[in-house]
C-alpha positions as CSV (number, residue, x, y, z in Angstrom):
1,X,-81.9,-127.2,-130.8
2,X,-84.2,-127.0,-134.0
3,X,-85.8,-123.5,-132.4
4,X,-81.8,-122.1,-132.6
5,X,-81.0,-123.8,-135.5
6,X,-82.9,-121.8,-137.4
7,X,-83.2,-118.3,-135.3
8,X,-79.2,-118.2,-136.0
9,X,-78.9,-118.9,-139.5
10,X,-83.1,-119.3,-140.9
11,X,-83.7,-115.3,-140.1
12,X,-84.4,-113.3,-142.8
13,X,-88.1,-114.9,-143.7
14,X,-89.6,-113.7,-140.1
15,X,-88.4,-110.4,-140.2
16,X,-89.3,-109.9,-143.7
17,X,-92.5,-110.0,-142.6
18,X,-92.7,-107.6,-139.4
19,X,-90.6,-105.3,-142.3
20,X,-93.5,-105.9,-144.5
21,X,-96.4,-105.6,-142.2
22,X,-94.8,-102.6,-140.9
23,X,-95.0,-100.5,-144.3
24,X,-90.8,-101.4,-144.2
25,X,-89.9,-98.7,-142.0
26,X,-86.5,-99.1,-140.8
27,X,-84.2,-96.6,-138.5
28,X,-82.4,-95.0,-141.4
29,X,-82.8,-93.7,-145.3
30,X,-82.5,-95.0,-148.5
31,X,-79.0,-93.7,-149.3
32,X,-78.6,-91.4,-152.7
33,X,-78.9,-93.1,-156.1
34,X,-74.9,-93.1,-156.4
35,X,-74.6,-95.6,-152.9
36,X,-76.6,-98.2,-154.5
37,X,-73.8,-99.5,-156.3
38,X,-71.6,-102.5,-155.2
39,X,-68.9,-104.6,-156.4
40,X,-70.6,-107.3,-159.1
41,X,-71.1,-110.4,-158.4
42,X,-69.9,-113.4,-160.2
43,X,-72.1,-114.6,-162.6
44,X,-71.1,-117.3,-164.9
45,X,-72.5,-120.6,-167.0
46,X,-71.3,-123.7,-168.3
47,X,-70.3,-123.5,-171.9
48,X,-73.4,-124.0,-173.9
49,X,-73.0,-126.9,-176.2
50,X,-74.4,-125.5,-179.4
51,X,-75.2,-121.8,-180.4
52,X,-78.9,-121.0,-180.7
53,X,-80.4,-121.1,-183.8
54,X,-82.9,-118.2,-185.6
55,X,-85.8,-121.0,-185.7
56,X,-85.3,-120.9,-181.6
57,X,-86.6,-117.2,-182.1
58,X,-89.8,-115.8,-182.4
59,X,-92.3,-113.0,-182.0
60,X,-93.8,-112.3,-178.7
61,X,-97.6,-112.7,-178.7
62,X,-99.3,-109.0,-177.6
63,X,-102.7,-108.9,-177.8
64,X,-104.0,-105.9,-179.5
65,X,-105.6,-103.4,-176.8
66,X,-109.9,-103.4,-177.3
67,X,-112.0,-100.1,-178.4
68,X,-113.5,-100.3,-175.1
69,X,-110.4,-100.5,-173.3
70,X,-109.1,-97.2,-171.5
71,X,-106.9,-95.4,-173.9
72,X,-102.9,-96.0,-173.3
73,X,-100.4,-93.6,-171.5
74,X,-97.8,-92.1,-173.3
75,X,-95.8,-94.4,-170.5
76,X,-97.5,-97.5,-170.9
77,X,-98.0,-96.5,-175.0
78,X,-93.8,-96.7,-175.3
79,X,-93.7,-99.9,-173.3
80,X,-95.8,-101.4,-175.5
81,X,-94.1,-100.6,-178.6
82,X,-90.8,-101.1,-176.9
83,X,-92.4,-104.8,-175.7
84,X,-93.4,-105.5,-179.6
85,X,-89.5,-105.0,-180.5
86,X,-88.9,-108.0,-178.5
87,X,-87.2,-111.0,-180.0
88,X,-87.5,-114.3,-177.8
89,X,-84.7,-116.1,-177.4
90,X,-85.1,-119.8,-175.9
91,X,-82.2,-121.7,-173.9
92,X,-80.2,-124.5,-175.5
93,X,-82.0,-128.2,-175.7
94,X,-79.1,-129.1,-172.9
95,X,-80.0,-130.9,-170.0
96,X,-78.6,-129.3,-166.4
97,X,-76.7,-132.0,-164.4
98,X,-76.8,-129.9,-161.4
99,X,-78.5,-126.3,-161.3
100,X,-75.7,-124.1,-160.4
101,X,-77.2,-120.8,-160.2
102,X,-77.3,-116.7,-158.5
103,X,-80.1,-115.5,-156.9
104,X,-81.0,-112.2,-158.8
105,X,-84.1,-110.9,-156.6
106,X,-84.4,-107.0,-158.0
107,X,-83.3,-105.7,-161.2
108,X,-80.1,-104.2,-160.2
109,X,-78.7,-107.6,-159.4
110,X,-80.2,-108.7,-163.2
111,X,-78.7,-105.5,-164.4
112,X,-75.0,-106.6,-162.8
113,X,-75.2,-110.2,-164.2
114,X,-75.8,-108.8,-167.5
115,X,-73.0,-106.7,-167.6
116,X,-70.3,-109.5,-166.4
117,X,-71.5,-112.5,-169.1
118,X,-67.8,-112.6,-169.5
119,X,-67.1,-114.6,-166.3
120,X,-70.2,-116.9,-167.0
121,X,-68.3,-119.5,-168.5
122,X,-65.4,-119.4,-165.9
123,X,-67.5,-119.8,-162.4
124,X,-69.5,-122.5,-164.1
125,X,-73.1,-121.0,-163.4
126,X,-75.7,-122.7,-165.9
127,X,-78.7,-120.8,-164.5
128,X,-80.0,-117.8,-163.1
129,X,-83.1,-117.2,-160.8
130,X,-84.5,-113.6,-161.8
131,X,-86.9,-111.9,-159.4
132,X,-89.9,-110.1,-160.9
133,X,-90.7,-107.3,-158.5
134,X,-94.4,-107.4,-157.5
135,X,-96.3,-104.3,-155.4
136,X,-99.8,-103.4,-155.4
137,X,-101.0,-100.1,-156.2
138,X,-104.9,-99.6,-155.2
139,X,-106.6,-102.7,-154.9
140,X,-104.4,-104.5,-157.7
141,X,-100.9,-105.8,-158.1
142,X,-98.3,-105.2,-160.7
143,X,-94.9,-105.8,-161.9
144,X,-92.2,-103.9,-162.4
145,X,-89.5,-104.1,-165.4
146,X,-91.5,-106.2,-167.4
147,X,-90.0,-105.3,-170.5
148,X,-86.2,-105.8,-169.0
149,X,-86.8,-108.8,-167.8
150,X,-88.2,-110.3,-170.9
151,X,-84.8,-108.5,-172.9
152,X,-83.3,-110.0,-170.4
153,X,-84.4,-113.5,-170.5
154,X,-83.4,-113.5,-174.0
155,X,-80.2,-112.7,-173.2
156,X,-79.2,-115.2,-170.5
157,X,-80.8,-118.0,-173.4
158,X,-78.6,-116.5,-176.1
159,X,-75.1,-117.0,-174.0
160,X,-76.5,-120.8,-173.0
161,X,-77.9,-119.5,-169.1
162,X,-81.2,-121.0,-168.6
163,X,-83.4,-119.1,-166.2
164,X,-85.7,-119.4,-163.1
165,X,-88.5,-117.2,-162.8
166,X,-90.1,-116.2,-159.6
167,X,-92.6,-112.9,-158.6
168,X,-91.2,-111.0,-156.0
169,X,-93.4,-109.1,-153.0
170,X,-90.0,-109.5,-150.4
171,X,-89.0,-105.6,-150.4
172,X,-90.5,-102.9,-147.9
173,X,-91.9,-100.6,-150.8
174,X,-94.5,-103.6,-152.4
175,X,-97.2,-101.6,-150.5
176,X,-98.9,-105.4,-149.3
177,X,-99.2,-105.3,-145.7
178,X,-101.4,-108.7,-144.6
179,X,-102.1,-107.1,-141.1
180,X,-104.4,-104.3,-143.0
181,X,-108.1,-104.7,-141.8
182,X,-108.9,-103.4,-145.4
183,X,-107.4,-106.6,-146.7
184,X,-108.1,-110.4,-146.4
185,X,-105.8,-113.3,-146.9
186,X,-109.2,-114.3,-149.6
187,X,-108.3,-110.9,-151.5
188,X,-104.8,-111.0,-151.3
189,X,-105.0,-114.4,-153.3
190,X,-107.5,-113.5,-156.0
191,X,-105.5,-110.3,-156.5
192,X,-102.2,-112.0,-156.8
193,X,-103.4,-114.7,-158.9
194,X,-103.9,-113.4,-162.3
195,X,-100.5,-112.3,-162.5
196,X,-98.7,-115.0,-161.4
197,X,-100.6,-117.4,-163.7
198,X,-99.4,-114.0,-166.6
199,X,-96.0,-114.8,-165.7
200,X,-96.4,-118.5,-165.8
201,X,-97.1,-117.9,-169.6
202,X,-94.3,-115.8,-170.2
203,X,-92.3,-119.0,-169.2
204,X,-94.3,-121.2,-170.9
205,X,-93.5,-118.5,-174.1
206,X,-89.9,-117.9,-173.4
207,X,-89.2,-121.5,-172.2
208,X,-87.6,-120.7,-168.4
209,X,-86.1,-123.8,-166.9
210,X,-88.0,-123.4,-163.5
211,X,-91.2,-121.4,-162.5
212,X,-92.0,-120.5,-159.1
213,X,-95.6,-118.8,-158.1
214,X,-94.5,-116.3,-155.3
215,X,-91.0,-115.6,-153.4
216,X,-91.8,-115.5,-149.3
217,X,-95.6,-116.4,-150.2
218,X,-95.9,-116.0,-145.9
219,X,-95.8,-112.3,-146.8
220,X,-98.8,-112.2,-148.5
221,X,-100.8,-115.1,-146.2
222,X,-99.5,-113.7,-142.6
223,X,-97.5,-116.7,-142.2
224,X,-100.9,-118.7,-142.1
225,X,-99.4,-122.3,-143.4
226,X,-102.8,-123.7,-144.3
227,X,-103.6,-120.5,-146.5
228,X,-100.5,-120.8,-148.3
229,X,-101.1,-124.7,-148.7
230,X,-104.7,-124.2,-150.1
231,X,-103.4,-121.5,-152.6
232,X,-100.1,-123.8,-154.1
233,X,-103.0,-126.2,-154.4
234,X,-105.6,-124.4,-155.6
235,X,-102.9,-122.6,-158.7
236,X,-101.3,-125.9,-159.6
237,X,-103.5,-127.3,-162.0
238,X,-103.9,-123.7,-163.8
239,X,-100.1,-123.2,-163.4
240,X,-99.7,-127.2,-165.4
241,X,-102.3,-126.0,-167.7
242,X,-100.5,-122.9,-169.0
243,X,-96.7,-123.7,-168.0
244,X,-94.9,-127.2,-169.4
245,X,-91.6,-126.7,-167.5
246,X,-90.6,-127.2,-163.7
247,X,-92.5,-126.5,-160.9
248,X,-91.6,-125.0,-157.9
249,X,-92.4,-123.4,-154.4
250,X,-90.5,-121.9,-152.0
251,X,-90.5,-122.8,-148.5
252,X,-89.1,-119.9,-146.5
253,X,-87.2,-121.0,-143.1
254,X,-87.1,-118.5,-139.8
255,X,-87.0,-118.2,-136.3
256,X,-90.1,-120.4,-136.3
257,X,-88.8,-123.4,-138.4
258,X,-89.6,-124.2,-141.4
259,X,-93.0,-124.3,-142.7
260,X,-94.6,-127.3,-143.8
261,X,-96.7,-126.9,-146.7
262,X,-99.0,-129.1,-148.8
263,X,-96.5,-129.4,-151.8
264,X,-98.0,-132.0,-153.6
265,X,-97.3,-132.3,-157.0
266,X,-94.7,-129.6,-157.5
267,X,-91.5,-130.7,-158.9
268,X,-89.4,-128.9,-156.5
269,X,-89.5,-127.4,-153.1
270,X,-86.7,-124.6,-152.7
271,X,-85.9,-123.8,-149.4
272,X,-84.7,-120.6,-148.7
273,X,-83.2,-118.3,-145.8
274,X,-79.3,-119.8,-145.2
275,X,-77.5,-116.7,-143.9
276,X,-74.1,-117.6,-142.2
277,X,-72.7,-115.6,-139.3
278,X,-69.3,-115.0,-137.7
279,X,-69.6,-118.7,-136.3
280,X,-68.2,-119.6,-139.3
281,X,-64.9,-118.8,-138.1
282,X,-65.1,-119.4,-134.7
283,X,-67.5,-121.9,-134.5
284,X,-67.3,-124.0,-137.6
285,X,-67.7,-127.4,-136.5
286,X,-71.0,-125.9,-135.4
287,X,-72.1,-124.4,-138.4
288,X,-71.2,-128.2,-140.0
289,X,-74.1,-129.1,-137.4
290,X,-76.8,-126.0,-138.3
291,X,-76.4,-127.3,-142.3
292,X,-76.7,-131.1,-140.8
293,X,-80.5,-130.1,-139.1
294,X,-81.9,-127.7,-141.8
295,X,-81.4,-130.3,-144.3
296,X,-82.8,-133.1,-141.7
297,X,-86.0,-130.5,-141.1
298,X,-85.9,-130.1,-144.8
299,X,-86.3,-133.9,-145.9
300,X,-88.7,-134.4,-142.8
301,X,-91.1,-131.3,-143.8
302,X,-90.9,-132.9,-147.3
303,X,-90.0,-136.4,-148.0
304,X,-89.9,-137.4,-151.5
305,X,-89.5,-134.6,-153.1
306,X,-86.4,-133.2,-155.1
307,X,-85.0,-129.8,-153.1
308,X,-83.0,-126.8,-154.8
309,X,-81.3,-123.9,-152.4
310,X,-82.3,-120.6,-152.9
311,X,-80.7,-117.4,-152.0
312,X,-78.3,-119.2,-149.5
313,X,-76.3,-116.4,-148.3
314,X,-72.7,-115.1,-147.0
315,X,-72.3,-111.1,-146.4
316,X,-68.7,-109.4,-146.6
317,X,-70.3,-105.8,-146.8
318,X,-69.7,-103.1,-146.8
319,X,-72.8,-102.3,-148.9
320,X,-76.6,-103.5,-148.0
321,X,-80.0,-102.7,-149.5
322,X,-80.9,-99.9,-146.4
323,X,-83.9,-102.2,-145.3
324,X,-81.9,-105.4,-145.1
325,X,-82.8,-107.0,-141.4
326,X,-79.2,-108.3,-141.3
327,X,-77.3,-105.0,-142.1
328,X,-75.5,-103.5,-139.0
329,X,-77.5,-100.5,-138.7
330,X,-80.7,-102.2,-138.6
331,X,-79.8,-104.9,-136.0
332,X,-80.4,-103.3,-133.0
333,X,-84.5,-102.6,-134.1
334,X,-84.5,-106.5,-135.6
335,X,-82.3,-108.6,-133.2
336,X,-81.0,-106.7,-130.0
337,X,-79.6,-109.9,-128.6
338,X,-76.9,-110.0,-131.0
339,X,-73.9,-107.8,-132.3
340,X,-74.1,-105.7,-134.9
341,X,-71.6,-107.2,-137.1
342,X,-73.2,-110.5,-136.1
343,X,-73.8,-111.5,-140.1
344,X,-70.9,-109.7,-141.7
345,X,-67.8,-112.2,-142.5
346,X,-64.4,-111.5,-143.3
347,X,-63.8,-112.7,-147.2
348,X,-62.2,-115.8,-146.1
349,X,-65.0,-116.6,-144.0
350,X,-67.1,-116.5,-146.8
351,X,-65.1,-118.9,-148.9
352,X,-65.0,-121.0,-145.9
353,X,-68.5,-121.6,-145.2
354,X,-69.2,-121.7,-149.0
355,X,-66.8,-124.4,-149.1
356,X,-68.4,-126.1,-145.9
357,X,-72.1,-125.4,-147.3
358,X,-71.5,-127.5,-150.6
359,X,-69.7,-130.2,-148.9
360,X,-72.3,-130.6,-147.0
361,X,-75.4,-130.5,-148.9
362,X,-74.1,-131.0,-152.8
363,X,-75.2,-134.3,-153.3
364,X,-78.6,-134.4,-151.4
365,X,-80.1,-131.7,-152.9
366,X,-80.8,-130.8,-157.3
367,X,-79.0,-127.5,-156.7
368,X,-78.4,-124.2,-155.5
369,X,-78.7,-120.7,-156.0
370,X,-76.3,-117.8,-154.2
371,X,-77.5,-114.6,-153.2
372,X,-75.9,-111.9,-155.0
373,X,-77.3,-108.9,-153.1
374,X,-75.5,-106.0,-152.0
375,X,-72.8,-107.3,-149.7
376,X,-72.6,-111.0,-150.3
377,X,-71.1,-110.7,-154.3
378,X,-68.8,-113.0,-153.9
379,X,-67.0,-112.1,-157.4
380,X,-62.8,-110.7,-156.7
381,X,-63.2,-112.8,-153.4
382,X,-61.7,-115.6,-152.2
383,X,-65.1,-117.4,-152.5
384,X,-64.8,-117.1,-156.0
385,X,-62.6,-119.9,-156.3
386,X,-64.5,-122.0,-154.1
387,X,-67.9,-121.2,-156.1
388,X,-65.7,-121.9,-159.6
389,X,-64.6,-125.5,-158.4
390,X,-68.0,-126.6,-156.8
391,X,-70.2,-125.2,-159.6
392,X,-67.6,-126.7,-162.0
393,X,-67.5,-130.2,-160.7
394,X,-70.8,-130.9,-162.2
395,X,-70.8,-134.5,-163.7
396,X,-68.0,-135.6,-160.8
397,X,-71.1,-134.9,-157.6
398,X,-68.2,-132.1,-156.2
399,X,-65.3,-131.8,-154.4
400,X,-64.2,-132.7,-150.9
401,X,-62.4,-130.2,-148.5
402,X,-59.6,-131.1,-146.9
C-alpha cells in the first residue's frame, strides 16, 4: 500500500529527476512567449498589525568589485547599479500562528503574486515561499533574477507577507544533469555550496522567515540519500553561522517513498510532492486514506520534528509549464499506465480535496504552502473559498467539513 500511496499522488520528485538527467527533453515545445500566461493565483496575507517603519530599512551591503577582478559587463555593470538602488525592507516583528502560504517556484509566479497584493489580506496568506532559480553554466552555478527577487522580498515585508527562501535547480533548462560522467556527486556539492550559503546571507540581511538550502536536493545527488544526508549536515553549522532565522530542508516524496534523511538539527522538514488526481471525486474516501499514510510515513521518516507542506498541489488546467510530468501531453512518455487527464480536476474537485487535505492534516503539521503554477491557481475558483476559510481560521486550529 505505501509503494501506491505515493506512485499515485508522491509523483512529481521521481520524474523530475529522469526530466533532469535527461537534459528535460519532453515530446513537445515550449509554446510562444504570449501562452505562458495563466489566470493568477490567489495570493493573500493576514492583515499586518503595524506598518513598517523607516528604521526597518536599510542599505544593502555590496562589496566593491577588486582591481584584479575581471572588468564588469555592461549587463552585469547595470545590475549592479540597479542592485545598489535597493532599499531592504524587513517583515513586521509578528509572530505567524500558522504559516499559510503559496508556493512561488519561478519568477513568473513571483511576478503574479506581486501584481494581486490586493487579495492578500482577503485569502488570509501570511507568507510566501519564493524560488530562486539555480542552473549551472560551465563548471559553476548561478542564479537567476537576483535583483527581482531582492525588490521583491521588500515588497512582500512592506504589505506584512513574510517570506520563505529556497534555491531552485527543479526545471529541465538548469543544465545539472547528475548522470554526466564529467560530474561527481563531490563536485556537484562544492559547486552548489557557495551559493546557497550567498543566499543564506541575503536572508540573514533581508530577515526571511524560513530558509531552505536546495528545492528537490535528489536532483543534484542522483537520489543518493546518504549524499544528500552528509551535505544537510555538513552546511548546517555554516548555514547557523551566517543565517539566525528558521531552518529548513525539503524532503521530496515519489514513486519510491519518501526519503529518509539525516535531518538533525533543522527546524523544519518540508515535505513536498502532494498532487491529487481525479480520485478525488470518485474515490474520495480513498484519497482521505493516501493523506492518512503520507503523513504516517512522514512522522515515522521524522519523529520529532515540526513539518510544513510545500507545494501541495491540485491542477484545473488548461495551462502547464510544457515540461510539467503531470500535463496531458507529456503523460504518455512519463506514466503510460494512466490516462491522460489523470491529474487534471474539475474546479470543484479542487475545492474538494483542498477542503479534505486541511481537514486532514491542519493540526499536525506548522503549515502549508500551495502550488500556484500554471494550472493549479486556484484564485476565481471555487477553491478559493475553501483556501480563504482554512488560511483564515488561524488562531481557531481550522474548520471542519461537513
Amino acid at each position: 500500500m505505501k509503494t501506491k500511496l505515493w506512485l499515485r499522488i508522491l509523483v512529481i520528485g521521481v520524474v523530475l529527476v529522469s526530466l533532469v538527467a535527461a537534459g528535460g527533453c519532453v515530446q513537445v515545445k515550449e509554446p510562444p512567449a504570449e501562452d505562458q500566461t495563466a489566470a493568477p493565483p490567489g495570493i493573500t496575507r493576514r492583515e499586518a498589525s503595524r506598518e513598517v517603519t523607516p528604521a526597518e530599512t536599510e542599505k544593502p551591503l555590496v562589496a566593491p568589485a577588486k582591481a584584479t577582478e575581471k572588468p564588469l559587463t555592461a549587463d552585469e555593470a547595470e545590475t549592479e547599479a540597479t542592485a545598489e538602488d535597493i532599499v531592504i525592507i524587513k517583515p513586521p516583528d509578528v509572530a505567524l500562528d500558522k504559516y499559510c502560504g503559496l508556493w512561488l517556484p519561478f519568477w513568473r509566479e513571483v511576478e503574479v503574486a506581486l501584481g494581486d497584493i490586493d487579495h492578500l489580506k482577503a485569502d488570509g496568506v501570511n507568507i510566501v515561499a519564493i524560488g530562486i532559480m539555480i542552473y549551472m553554466e560551465e563548471d559553476s552555478f548561478k542564479d537567476k533574477y537576483e535583483t527581482e527577487i531582492r525588490k521583491a522580498i521588500s515588497k512582500f515585508h512592506q504589505n506584512g507577507i513574510h517570506t520563505l527562501l529556497i534555491p531552485n535547480p527543479a526545471y529541465p533548462d538548469s543544465g545539472i544533469d547528475p548522470n554526466s560522467s564529467q560530474v561527481s556527486l563531490s563536485t556537484l556539492l562544492e559547486q552548489v555550496t557557495p551559493l546557497v550559503l550567498r543566499w543564506a546571507s541575503l536572508a540573514e540581511q533581508y530577515g526571511v522567515e524560513i530558509f531552505c538550502p536546495l528545492n528537490e536536493p535528489q536532483l543534484l545527488f542522483n537520489s543518493d540519500e546518504k549524499e544528500v544526508s552528509d551535505w544537510a549536515q555538513d552546511i548546517l553549522p555554516d548555514l547557523r553561522e551566517i543565517y539566525h532565522g528558521k531552518l529548513a530542508f525539503l524532503a521530496q516524496g515519489s514513486g519510491e517513498g519518501l526519503p529518509a534523511y539525516d535531518l538533525t538539527g533543522y527546524d523544519y522538514v518540508l515535505c513536498g510532492g502532494f498532487t491529487c488526481s481525479q480520485d478525488i471525486m470518485e474515490h474520495p474516501d480513498w484519497i482521505d486514506n493516501l493523506i492518512e499514510e503520507g503523513l504516517d510515513d512522514l512522522e515515522t521518516a521524522y519523529p520529532d520534528h515540526h513539518y510544513i507542506f510545500l507545494g501541495t498541489m491540485a491542477f484545473t488546467g488548461p495551462d502547464y509549464y510544457w515540461w510539467e510530468p503531470i500535463a496531458p501531453v507529456n503523460m504518455p512518455g512519463h506514466m503510460p499506465d494512466l490516462p491522460v487527464d489523470f491529474f487534471v480536476l474539475s474546479h470543484e474537485g479542487q475545492a474538494e480535496f483542498y477542503d479534505r487535505f486541511f481537514n486532514k492534516t491542519w493540526n499536525r503539521v506548522d503549515g502549508h504552502f500551495i502550488a500556484v503554477v500554471k494550472g493549479s491557481e486556484y484564485r476565481g475558483k471555487p477553491a478559493e473559498q475553501v483556501v480563504r476559510e482554512w488560511f483564515n481560521s488561524g488562531k481557531s486550529g481550522g474548520i471542519e467539513i461537513d
